[in-house]
C-alpha positions in Angstrom: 33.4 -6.9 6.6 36.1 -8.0 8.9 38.8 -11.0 7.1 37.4 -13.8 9.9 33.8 -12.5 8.4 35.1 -13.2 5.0 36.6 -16.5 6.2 33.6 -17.7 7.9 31.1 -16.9 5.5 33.1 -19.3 2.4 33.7 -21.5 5.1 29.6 -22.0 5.1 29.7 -21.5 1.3 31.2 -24.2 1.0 29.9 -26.1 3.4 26.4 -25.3 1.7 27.7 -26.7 -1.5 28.8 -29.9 -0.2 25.5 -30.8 1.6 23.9 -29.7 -1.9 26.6 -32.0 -3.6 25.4 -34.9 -1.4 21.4 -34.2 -1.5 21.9 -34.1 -5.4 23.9 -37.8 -5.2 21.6 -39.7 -2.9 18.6 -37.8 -5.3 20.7 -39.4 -8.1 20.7 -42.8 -6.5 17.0 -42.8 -5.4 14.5 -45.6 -6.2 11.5 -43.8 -4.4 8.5 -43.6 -7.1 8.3 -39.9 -7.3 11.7 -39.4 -7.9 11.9 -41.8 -10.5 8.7 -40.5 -11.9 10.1 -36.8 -11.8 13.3 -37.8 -13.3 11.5 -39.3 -16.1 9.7 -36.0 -16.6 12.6 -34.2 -16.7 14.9 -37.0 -19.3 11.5 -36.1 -21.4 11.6 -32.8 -21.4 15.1 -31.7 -21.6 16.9 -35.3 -22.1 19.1 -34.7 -19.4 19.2 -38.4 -17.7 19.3 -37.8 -14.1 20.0 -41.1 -13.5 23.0 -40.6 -15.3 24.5 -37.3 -15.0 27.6 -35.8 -17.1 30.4 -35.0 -14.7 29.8 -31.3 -13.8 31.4 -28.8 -11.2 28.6 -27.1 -9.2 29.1 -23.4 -9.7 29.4 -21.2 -6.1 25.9 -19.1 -7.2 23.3 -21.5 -8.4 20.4 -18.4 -8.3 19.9 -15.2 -7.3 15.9 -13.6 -6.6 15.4 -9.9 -5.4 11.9 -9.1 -5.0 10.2 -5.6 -5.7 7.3 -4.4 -3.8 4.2 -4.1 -6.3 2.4 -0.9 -6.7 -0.9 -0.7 -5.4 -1.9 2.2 -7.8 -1.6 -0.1 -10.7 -3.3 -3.0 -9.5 -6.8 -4.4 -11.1 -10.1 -3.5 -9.1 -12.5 -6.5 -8.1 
C-alpha cells in the first residue's frame, strides 16, 4: 500500500468516525418515540442512560465479522 493509500484511507477513518460521533449525538438528543422507547430498554437492561452518557472516546475499531462458508456435508436433512 502506497503512503497517499495510507493517508487516504485514515483520512476516511476518520471521517467515518465523526459522522458516527454525530449520528450517536443527535440519537442522544432524540425525542422520537422509538428512540426513547429503545433507550429505555436498554437503561433497563444494562443501566447505561443513553440519555445521559459518560464522556467516552470512540475507539478506531468498533467490530470486526469474518464469515465462514458452512459445510454442506454437515447440514441436517428435511
Amino acid at each position: 500500500m502506497a503512503c497517499s493509500d495510507r493517508r487516504w484511507q485514515r483520512c476516511r477513518d476518520l471521517h467515518r468516525k465523526r459522522e458516527l460521533e454525530q449520528a450517536f449525538s443527535q440519537f442522544v438528543q432524540s425525542q422520537h418515540e422509538f428512540d426513547l422507547w429503545f433507550k429505555q430498554r436498554v437503561l433497563d437492561i444494562s443501566g447505561l442512560d443513553l440519555n445521559n452518557p459518560p464522556e467516552m472516546e470512540l475507539p478506531d475499531l468498533l467490530s470486526v465479522y469474518q464469515a465462514s462458508q458452512a459445510s454442506l456435508s454437515g447440514s441436517p436433512r428435511l
